[in-house]
C-alpha positions in Angstrom: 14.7 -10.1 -11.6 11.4 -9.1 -13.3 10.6 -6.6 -10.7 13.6 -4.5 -11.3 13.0 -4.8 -15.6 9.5 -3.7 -15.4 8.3 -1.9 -12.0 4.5 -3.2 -12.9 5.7 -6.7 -13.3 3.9 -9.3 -11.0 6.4 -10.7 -7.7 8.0 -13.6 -8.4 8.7 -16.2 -5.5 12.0 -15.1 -5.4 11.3 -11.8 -5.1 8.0 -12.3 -2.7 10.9 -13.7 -0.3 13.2 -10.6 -0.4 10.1 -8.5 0.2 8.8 -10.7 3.3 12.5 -10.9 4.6 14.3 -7.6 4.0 11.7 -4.9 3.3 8.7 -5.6 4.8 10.0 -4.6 8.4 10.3 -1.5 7.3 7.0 -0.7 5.7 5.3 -2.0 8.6 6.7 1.3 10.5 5.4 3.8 8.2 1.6 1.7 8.6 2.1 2.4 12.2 2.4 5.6 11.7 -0.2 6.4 8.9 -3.0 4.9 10.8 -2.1 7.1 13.8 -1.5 10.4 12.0 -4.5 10.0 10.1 -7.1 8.3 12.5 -8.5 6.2 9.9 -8.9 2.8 12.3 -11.0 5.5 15.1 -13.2 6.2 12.3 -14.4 3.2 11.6 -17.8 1.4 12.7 -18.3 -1.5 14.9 -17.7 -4.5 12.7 -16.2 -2.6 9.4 -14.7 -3.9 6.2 -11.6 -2.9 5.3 -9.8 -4.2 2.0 -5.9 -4.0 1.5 -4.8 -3.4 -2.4 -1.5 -4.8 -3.2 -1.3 -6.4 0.0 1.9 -8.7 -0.5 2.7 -11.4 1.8 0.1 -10.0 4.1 2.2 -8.8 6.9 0.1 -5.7 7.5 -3.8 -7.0 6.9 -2.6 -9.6 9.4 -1.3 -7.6 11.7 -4.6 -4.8 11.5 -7.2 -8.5 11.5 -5.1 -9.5 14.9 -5.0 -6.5 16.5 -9.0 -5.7 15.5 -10.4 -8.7 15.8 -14.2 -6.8 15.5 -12.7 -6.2 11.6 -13.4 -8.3 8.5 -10.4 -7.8 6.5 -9.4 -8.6 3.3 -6.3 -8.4 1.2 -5.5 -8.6 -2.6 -2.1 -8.5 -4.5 -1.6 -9.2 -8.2 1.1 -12.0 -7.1 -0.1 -15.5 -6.5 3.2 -16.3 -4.6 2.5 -13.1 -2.5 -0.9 -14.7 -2.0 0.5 -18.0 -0.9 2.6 -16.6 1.5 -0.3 -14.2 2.6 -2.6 -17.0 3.3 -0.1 -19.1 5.4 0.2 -15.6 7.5 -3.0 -15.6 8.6 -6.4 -17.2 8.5 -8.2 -14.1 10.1 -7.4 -12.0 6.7 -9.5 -13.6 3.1 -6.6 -13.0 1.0 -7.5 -13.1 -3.0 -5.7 -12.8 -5.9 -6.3 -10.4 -8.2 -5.2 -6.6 -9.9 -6.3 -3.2 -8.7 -7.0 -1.7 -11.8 -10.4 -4.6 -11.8 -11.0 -5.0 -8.3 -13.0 -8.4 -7.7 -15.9 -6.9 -4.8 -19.1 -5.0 -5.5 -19.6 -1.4 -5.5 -19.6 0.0 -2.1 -18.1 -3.3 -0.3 -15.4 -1.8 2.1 -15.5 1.1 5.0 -11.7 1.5 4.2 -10.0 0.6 1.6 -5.6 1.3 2.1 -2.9 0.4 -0.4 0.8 0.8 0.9 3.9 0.8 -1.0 1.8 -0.3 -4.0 0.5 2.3 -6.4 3.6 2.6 -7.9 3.1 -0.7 -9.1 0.0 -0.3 -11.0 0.2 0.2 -14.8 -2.8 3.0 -14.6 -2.4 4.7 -11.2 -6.3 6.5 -12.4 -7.9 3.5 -13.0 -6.7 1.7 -9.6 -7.7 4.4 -7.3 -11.0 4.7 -9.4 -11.6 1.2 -8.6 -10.7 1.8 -4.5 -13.3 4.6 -4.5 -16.2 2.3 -6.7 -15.4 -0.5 -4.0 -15.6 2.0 -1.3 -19.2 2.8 0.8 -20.6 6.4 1.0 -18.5 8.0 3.7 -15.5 5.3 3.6 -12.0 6.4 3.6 -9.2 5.6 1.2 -5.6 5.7 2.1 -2.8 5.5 0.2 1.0 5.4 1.0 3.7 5.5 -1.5 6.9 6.8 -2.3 7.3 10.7 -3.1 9.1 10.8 -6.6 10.7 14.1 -4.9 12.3 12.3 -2.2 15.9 13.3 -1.0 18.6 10.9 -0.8 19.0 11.3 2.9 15.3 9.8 3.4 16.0 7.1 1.3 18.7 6.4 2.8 17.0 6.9 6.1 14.1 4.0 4.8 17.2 1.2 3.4 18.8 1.7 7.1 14.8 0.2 8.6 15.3 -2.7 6.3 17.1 -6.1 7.0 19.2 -5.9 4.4 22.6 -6.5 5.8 24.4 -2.9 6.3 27.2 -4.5 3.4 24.2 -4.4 1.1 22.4 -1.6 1.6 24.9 1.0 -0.2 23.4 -1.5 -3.4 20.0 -1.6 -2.2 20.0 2.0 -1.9 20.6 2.2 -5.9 18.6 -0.2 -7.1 15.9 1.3 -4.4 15.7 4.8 -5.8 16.7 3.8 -9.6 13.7 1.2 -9.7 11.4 2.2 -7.4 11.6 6.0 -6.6 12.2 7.4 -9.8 8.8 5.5 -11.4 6.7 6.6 -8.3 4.4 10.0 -8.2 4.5 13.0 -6.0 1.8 14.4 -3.6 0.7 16.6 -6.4 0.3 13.6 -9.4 -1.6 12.1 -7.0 -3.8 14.4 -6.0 -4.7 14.6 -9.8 -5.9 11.4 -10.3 -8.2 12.1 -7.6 -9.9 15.0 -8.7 -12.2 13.3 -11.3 -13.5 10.9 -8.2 -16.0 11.4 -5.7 -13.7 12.6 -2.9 -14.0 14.7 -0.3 -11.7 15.6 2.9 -8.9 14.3 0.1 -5.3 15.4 1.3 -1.9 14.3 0.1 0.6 15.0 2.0 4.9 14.3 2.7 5.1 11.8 5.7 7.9 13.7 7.6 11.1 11.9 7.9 10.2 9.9 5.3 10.8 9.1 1.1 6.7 9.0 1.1 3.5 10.5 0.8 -0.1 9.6 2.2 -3.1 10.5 0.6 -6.3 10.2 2.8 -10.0 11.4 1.7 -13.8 10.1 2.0 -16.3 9.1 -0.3 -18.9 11.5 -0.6 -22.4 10.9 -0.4 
């Protein structure tokens, strides 16, 4: 599987199904409770845009379009099958393809843009969240969620138990999980680094208790 050679690699179909089927349950929890801790969705104006980088098959930009209809979302992930399974989702969402480091929308597009479970994936973590702060209005939020390099074993272990792996599997999944996908993510701290150059303010990056991840939240400033 590309994915697990080369964490930057673009999903393949076969891999944009095990996401949709086995891990995307699981990631839809920890968007529950981002947007709640953080209060980013209160924060927004009547009729706001809101733009999801790395969005995979779509399962939370459809999900945030349904239960907002007064929202014009949008979504974008590097993978066209991702895309393709994105768009037959949800019509509410414009789903594009396309690569965070050279995000396709103007300068100061989006009231929010959020990226969850995706930074890891970028090849130039700076450049990306350069690009979500260009695309971003004065005063818009960015949000990010990703896994904490630092994580213990017990909260990975804690995150594979949410998926729909079958329990048989999940001692492998567990592996592959923090060999492939832990160990190349960034802590709190890294993070907060490539932010400092940017026009941030309010910017925090935290651990998401009871969790293997982080959230970084901050505003553009005027």
């Amino acid at each position: 599987m590309s994915l697990i050679r080369d964490v930057t690699a673009r999903y393949n179909p076969i891999e944009a199904w095990i996401y949709d089927r086995f891990v995307a349950p699981a990631v839809l929890q920890a968007r529950d409770r981002i947007f709640l801790e953080t209060g980013a969705l209160e924060a927004l104006p009547s009729g706001a845009s809101v733009l999801d980088v790395g969005c995979g098959g779509g399962q939370i930009a459809s999900e945030l379009a349904q239960e907002n209809p007064s929202l014009r979302v949008f979504g974008l992930d590097l993978s066209d099958a991702q895309v393709r399974r994105a768009r037959k989702r949800s019509v509410a969402v414009r789903f594009v393809p396309g690569s965070a480091l050279d995000l396709p929308f103007a300068n100061g597009s989006f009231d929010l843009v959020y990226s969850i479970g995706s930074i890891k994936h970028w090849p130039d973590r700076a450049r990306g969240l350069a690009e979500c702060v260009r695309v971003l209005r004065f005063g818009g939020q960015l949000l990010v969620l990703d896994l904490d390099r630092d994580c213990t074993i017990e909260e990975s272990r804690e995150f594979v138990r949410l998926t729909r792996f079958p329990r048989i599997l999940q001692p492998l999944w567990l592996r592959i999980f923090r060999a492939k996908l832990v160990r190349p993510s960034l802590t709190p701290e890294e993070a907060r680094g490539h932010c400092r150059p940017l026009p941030l303010t309010e910017l925090r990056a935290e651990r998401l208790s009871r969790s293997p991840a982080f959230v970084l939240h901050g505003r553009k400033a005027s």
